[in-house]
KOLTI-127928 format. One record per residue (C-alpha): residue in one letter; x, y, z. Coordinates in Angstrom, 1 decimal. Layout:
BEGIN
<site r="A" east="X" north="Y" up="Z"/>
...
***
This chain:
BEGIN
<site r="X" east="-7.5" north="-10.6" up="17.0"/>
<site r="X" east="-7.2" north="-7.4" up="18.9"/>
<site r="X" east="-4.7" north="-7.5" up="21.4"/>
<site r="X" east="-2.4" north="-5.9" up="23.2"/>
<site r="X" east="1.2" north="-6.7" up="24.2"/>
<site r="X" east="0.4" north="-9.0" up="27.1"/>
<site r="X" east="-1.7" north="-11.1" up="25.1"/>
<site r="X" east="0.5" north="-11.3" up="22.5"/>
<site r="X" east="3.1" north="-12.5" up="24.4"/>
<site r="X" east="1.1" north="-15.5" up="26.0"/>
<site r="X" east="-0.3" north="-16.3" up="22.5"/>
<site r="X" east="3.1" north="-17.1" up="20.8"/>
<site r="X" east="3.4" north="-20.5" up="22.5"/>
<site r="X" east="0.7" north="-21.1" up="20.8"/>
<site r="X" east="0.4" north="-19.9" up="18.2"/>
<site r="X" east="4.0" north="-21.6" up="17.3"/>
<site r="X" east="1.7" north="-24.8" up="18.0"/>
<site r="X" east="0.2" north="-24.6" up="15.0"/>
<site r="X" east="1.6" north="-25.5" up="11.7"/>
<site r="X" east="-1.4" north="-25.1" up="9.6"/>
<site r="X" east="-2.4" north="-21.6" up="10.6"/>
<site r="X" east="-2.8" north="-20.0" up="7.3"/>
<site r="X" east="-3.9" north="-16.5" up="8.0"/>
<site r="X" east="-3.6" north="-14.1" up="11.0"/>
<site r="X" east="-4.7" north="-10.7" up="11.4"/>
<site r="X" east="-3.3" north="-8.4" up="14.5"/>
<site r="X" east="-5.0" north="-5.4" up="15.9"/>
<site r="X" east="-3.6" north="-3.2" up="18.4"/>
<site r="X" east="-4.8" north="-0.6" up="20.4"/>
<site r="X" east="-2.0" north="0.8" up="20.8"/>
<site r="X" east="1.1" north="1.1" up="18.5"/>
<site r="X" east="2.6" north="-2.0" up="17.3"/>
<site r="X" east="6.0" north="-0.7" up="18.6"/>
<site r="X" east="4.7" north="-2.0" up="22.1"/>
<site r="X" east="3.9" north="-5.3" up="20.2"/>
<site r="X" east="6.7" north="-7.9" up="19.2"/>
<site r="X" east="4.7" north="-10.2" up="17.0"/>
<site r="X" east="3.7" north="-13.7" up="17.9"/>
<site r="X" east="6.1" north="-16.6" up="17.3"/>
<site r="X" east="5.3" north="-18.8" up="14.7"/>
<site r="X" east="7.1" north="-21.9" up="13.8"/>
<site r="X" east="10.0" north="-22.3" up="11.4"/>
<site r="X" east="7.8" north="-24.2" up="8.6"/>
<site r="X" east="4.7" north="-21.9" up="9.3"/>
<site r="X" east="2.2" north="-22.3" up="6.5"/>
<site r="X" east="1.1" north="-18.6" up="6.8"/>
<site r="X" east="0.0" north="-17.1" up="3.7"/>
<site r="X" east="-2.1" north="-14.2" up="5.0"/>
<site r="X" east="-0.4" north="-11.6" up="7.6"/>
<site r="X" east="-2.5" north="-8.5" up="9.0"/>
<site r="X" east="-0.7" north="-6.1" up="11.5"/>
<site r="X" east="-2.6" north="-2.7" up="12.5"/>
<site r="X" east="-2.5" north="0.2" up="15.1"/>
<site r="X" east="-4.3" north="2.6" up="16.8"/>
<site r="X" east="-1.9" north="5.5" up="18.0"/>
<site r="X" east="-4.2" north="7.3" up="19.9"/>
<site r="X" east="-3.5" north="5.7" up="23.0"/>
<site r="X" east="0.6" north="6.4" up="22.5"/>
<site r="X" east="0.6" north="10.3" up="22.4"/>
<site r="X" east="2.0" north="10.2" up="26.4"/>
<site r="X" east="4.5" north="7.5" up="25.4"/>
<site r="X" east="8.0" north="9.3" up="26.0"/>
<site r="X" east="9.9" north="9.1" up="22.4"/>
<site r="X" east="12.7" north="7.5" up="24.0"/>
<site r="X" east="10.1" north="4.7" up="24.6"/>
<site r="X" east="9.3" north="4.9" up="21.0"/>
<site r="X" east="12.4" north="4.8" up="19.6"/>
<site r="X" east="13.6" north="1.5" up="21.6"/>
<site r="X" east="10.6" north="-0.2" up="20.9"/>
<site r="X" east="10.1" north="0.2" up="16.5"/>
<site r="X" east="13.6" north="-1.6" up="16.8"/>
<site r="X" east="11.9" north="-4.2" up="18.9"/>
<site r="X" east="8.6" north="-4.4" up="16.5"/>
<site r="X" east="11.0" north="-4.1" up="13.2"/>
<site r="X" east="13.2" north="-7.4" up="14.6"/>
<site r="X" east="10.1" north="-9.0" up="15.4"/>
<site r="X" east="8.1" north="-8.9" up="12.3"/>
<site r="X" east="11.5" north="-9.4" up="10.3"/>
<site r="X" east="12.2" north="-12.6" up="12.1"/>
<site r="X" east="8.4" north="-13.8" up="11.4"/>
<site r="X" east="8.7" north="-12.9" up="7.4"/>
<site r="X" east="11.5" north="-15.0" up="7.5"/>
<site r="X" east="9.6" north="-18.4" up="9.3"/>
<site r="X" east="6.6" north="-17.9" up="6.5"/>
<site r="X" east="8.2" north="-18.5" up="2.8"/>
<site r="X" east="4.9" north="-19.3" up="1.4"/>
<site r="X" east="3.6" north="-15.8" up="3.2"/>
<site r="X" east="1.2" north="-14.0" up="-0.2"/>
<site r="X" east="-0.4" north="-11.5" up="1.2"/>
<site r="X" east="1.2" north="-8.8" up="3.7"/>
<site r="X" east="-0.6" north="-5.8" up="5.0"/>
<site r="X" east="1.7" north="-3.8" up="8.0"/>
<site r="X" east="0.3" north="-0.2" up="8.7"/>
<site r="X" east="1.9" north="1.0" up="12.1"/>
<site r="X" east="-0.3" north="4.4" up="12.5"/>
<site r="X" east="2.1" north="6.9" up="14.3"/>
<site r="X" east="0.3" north="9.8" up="16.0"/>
<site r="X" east="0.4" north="13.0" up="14.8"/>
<site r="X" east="2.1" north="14.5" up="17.5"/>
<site r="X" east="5.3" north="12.9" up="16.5"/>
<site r="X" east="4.8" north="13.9" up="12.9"/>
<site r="X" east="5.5" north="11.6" up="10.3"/>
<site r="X" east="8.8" north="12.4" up="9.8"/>
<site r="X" east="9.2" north="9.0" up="11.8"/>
<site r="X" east="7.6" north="7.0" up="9.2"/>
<site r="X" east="9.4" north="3.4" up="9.2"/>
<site r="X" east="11.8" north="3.6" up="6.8"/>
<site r="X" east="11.5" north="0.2" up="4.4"/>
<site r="X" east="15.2" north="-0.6" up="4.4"/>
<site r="X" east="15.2" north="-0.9" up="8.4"/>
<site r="X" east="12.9" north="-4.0" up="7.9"/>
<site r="X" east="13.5" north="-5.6" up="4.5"/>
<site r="X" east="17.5" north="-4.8" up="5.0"/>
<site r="X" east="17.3" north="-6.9" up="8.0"/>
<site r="X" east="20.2" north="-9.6" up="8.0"/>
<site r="X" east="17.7" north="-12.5" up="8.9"/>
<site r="X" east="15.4" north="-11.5" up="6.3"/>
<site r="X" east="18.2" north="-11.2" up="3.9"/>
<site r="X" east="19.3" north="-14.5" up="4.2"/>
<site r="X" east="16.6" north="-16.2" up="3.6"/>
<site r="X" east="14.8" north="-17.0" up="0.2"/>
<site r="X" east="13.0" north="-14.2" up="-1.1"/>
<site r="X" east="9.0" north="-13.8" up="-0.7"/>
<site r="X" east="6.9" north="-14.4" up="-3.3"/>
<site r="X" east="4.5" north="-11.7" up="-2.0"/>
<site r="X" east="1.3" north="-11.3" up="-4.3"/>
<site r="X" east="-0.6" north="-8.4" up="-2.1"/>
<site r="X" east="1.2" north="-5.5" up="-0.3"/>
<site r="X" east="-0.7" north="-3.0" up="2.1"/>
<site r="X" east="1.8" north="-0.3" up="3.4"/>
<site r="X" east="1.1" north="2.7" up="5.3"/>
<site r="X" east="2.8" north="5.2" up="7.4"/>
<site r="X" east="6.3" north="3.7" up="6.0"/>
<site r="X" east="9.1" north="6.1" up="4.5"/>
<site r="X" east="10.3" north="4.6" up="1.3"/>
<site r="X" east="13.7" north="5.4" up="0.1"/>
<site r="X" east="16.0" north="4.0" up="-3.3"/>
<site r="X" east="17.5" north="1.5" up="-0.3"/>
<site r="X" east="14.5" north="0.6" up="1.0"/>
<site r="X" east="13.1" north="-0.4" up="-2.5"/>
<site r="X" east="16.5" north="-2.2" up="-3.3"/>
<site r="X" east="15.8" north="-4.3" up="-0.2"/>
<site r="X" east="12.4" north="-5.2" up="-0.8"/>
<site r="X" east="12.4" north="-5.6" up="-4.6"/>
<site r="X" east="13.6" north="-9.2" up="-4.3"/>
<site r="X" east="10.1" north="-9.9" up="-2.0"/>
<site r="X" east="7.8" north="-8.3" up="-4.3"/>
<site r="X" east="8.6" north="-9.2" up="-7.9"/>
<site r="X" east="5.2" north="-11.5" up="-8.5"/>
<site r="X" east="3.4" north="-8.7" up="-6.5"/>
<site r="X" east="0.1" north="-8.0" up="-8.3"/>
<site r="X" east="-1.9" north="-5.6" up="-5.7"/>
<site r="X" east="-0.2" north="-2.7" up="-4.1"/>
<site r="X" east="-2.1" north="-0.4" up="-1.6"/>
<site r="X" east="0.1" north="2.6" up="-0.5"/>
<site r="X" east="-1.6" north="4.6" up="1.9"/>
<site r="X" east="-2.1" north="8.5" up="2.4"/>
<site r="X" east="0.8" north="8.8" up="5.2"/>
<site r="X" east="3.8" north="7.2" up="3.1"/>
<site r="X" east="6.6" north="9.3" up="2.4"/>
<site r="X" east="10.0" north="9.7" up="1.0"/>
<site r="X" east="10.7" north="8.7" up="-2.9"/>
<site r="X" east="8.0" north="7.1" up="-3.7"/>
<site r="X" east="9.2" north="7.7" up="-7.8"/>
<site r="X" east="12.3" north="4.8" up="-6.7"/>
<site r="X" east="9.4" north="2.4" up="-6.6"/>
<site r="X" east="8.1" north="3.0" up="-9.7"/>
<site r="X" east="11.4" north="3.2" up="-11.7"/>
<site r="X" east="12.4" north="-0.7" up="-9.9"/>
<site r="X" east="8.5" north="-1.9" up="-10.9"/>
<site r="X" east="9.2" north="-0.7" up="-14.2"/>
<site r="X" east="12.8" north="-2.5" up="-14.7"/>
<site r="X" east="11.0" north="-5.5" up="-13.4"/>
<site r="X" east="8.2" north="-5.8" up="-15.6"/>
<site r="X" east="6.2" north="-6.2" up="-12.7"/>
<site r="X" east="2.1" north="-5.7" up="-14.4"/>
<site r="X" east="0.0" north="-4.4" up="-11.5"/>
<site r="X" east="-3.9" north="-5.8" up="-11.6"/>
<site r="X" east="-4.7" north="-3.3" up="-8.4"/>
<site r="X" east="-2.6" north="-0.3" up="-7.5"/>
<site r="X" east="-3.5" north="2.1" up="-5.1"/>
<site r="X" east="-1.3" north="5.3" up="-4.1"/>
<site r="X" east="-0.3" north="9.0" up="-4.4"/>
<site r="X" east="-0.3" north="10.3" up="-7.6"/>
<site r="X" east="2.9" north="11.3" up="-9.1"/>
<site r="X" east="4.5" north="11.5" up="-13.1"/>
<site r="X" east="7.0" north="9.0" up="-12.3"/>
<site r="X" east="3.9" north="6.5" up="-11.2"/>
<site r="X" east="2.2" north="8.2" up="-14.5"/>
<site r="X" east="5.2" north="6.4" up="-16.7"/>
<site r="X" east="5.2" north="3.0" up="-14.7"/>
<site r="X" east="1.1" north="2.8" up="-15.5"/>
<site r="X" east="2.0" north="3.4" up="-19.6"/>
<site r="X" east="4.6" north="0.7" up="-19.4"/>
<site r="X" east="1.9" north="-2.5" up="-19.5"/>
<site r="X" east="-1.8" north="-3.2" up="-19.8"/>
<site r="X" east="-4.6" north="-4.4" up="-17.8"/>
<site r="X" east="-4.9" north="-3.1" up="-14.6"/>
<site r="X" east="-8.1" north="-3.8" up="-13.1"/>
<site r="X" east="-8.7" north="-1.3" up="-9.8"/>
<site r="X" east="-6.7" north="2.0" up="-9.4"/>
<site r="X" east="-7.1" north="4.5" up="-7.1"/>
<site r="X" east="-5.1" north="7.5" up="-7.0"/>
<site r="X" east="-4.7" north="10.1" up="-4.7"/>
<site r="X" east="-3.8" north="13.8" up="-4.5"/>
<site r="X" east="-3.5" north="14.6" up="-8.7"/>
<site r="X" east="-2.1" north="17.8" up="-8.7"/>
<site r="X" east="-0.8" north="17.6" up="-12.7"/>
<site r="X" east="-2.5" north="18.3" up="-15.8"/>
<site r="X" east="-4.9" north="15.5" up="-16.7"/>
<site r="X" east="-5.2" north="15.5" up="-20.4"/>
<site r="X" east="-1.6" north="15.2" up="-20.2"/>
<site r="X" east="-1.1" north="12.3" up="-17.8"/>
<site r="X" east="-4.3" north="10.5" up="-16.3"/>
<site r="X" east="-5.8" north="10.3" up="-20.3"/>
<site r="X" east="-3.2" north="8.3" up="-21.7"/>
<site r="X" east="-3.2" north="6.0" up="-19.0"/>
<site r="X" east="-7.0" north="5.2" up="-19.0"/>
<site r="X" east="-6.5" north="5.0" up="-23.0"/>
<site r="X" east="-4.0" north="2.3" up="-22.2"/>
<site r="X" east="-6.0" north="0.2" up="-19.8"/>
<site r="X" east="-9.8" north="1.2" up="-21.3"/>
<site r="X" east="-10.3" north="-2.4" up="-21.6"/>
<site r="X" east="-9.2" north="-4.3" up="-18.2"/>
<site r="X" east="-10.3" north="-1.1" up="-16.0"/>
<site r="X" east="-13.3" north="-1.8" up="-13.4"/>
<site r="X" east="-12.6" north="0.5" up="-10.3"/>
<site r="X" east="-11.4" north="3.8" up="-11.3"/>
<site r="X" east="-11.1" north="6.7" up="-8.0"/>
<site r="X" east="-9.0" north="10.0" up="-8.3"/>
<site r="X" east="-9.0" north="12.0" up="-5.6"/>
<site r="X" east="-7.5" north="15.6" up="-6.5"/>
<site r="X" east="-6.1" north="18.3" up="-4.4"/>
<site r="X" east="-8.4" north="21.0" up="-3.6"/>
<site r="X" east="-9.0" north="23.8" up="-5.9"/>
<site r="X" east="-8.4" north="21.5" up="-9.0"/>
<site r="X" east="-11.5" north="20.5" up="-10.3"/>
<site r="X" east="-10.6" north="22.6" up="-13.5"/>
<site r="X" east="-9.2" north="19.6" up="-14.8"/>
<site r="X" east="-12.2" north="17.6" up="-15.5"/>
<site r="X" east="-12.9" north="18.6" up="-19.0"/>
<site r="X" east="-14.3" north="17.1" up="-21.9"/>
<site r="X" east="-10.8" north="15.3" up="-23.0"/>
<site r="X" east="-11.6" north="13.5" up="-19.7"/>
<site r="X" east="-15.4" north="12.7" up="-19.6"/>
<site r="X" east="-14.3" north="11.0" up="-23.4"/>
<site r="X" east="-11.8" north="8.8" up="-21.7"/>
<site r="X" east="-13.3" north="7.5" up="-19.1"/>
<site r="X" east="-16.3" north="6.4" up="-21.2"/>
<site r="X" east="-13.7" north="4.5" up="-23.4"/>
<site r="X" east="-13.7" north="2.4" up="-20.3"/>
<site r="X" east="-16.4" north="-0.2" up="-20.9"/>
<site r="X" east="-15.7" north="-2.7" up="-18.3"/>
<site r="X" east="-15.7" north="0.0" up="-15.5"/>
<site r="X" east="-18.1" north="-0.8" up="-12.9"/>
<site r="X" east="-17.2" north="1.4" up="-10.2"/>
<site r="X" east="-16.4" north="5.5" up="-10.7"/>
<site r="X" east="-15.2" north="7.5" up="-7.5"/>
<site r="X" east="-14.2" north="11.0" up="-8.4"/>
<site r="X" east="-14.0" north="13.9" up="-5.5"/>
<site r="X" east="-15.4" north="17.1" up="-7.0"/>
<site r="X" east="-17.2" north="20.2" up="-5.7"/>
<site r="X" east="-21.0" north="19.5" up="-6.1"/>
<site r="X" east="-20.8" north="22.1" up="-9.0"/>
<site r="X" east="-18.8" north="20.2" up="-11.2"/>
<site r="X" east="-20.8" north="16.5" up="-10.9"/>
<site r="X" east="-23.2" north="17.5" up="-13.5"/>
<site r="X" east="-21.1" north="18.7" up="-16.1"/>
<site r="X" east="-19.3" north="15.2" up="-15.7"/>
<site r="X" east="-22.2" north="13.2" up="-15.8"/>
<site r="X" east="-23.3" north="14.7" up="-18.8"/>
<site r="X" east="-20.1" north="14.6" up="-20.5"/>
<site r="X" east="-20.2" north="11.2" up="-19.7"/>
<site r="X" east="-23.9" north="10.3" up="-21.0"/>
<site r="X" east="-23.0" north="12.0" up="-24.2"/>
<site r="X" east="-20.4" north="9.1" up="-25.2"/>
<site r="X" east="-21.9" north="6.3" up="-23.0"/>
<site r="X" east="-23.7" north="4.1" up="-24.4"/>
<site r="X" east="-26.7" north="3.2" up="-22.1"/>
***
């Protein structure tokens, strides 16, 4: 659905009307700060929850407005995580514009630390999208209790904060991963050498030494691995090197190969990579 606050309003009636609702997917042209989220009954059977923005309608919002109304959104969406226990899949990405710099992230803790979320029986969340979020050692404390069967996480470009607290609660959890998504970093490096068999991962901004970090990994999950994308920082295609070429073709199961290089470097990789592919 793409609505915007008006029609969100006159849809929770109804929306509270019906118990076997299963998924729902909100789209707003504006930011969802200017959106409290539909009400859904206490025994909802949603599983699937969708909630995105498009900020370029708010850049004439005064932040006053803006900083009354994330409150309002935050309470909302807290109040319907805790009416869906059976809720699996949650993607929230609450695109702030530019102009206000991202600096004003959401911060995880000011939703998952919410006292009616709190109370109620943890989430058994299996899929997590989150963009444009600030995640700090609080937040992840507060979330880790919804997220400890999580098998696909999707961070996005625009996260911020300490991102490395994430990885170090994952870790202590023995939470495996089938599909991760997210910025690069040598904390995340460690949490990926901790388990086998992740299946897609896409990482974003490598700015480290790859023979060092990003080899060992794919050594780790050569077997499982089918979507492999790294996306480097400009200026550092010097690290695609022969140690590299070798251990991505280790990867038999890999299906899908994204890698963002100058056009000067693509055929050295693909021959490097014919030379130990077997085709």
């Amino acid at each position: 659905m793409l609505l915007g606050r008006r029609a969100v309003l006159d849809i929770s009636g109804v929306l509270a009307c019906l118990p076997r609702l299963h998924s729902l997917h909100i789209e707003s042209p504006i930011s969802p700060d200017f959106v409290p989220l539909p009400g859904l009954g206490p025994c909802s059977q949603l599983k699937y929850l969708t909630v995105v923005s498009d900020s370029n309608t708010s850049d004439s919002i005064p932040r006053l407005t803006i900083e009354y109304t994330k409150q309002e959104f935050l309470q909302s969406l807290a109040r319907t995580l805790a009416r869906t226990p059976r809720l699996e899949r949650l993607a929230v990405v609450p695109r702030i514009s530019p102009n206000f710099g991202y600096k004003n992230n959401y911060k995880l803790v000011e939703l998952f630390g919410l006292d009616c979320i709190a109370r109620c029986p943890p989430l058994s969340l299996r899929y997590l999208v989150l963009d444009y979020w600030m995640v700090t050692p609080l937040g992840v404390e507060a979330m880790l209790p919804h997220i400890r069967h999580l098998t696909s996480l999707v961070l996005g470009k625009y996260i911020t904060g300490d991102g490395d607290a994430l990885w170090g609660a994952l870790a202590t959890t023995g939470t495996c991963l089938s599909v991760l998504e997210a910025r690069a970093s040598k904390r995340l490096m460690d949490y990926l050498g901790s388990y086998e068999g992740i299946v897609r991962l896409k990482l974003w901004y490598m700015s480290f030494k790859y023979d060092t970090y990003i080899v060992p990994i794919l050594h780790v999950h050569r077997a499982s691995l089918k979507d492999l994308s790294i996306f480097l920082r400009y200026h550092q295609d010097h690290g695609y090197n022969d140690i590299l070429s070798r251990a991505i073709s280790e990867c038999k199961n890999l299906q899908r190969l994204a890698i963002n290089v100058q056009q000067w470097v693509i055929l050295s990789i693909f021959l490097h990579l014919l030379r130990y592919l077997q085709v």
